[in-house]
N, C-alpha and C positions, 0 to 999 in steps of 0.2 A: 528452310521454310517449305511449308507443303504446297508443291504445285497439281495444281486442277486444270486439265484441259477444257477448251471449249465444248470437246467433241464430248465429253463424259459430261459436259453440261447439259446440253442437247439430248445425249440420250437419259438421263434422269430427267428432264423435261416433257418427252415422249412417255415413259415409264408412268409419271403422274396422266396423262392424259388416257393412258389404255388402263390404267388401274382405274380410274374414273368412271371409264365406263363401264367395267366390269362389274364395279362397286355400286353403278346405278340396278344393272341387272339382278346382281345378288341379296339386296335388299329390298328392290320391289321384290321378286321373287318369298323374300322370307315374310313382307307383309302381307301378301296375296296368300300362303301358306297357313299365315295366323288365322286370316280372315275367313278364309276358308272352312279352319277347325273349330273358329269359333261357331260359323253357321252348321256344322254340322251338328254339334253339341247342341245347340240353342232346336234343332228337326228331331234332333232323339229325343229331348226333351219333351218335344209339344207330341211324340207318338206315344212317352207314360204318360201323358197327363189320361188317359184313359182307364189306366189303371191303377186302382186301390194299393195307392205306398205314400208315405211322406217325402215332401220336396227334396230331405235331405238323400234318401235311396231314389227318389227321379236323379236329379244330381248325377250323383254315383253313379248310375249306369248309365247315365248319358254319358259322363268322361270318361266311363270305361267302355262307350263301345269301341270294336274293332276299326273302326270306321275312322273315326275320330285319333285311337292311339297308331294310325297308319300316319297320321302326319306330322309325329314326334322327330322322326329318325330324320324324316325331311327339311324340318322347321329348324333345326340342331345343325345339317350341312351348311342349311343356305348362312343361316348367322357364324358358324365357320368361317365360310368362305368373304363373306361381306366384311366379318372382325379382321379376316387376314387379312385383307384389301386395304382395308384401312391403314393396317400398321404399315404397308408397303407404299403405299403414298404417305404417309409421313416421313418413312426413311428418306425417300428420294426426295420430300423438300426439307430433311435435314441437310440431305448432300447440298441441296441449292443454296442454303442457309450459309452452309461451308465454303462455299465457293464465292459466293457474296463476301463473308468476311475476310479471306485470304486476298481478296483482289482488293477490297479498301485496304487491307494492311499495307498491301504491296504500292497502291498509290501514294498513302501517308508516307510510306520509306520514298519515294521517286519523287517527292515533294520534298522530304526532308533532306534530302541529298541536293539537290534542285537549291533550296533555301542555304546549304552552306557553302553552296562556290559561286 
């Protein structure tokens, strides 16, 4: 049977609580990013409303300015890093998961031995 230390408990335990917070930072980060692109777009915009085009080429050049496509590359790290985070606190409470069920098995056996002498 697979034995799980306490100690590998504890630090999978640890491991969810520093991904945690990392995963807090990287995803306010990535909505502060969005928010951001999005009022940038929304200032390009209100600077063609001045000029002679249709909404659809305001648009357009508002999501193409430079300004705006500078916070693609950013927006794409941070949800990177926030998607990794995530799958890495779930690993470590699969491990917890595993460890949980290995230790009732091991009771059930120490009970069923228990129950036949």
């Amino acid at each position: 049977m697979l034995s799980l230390g306490d100690e590998l408990l504890e630090r999978a335990v640890e491991k969810v609580s520093k991904y945690g917070e990392e995963l807090a930072h990287w995803e306010s980060l990535y909505e502060q990013l969005k928010t951001e692109m999005k009022s940038r777009i929304d200032l390009k915009y209100l600077e063609l409303m001045q000029e002679k085009m249709t909404q659809r080429e305001r648009e357009a050049r508002a999501n193409s300015n430079k300004e705006v496509l500078d916070f693609i590359p950013k927006i794409a790290e941070a949800k990177k890093k926030y998607i990794t985070l995530r799958h890495k606190i779930k690993s470590a409470e699969l491990y917890c998961d595993l460890f949980r069920t290995c230790s009732s098995n091991k009771r059930a056996e120490q009970q069923m031995y228990r129950d036949l002498t």
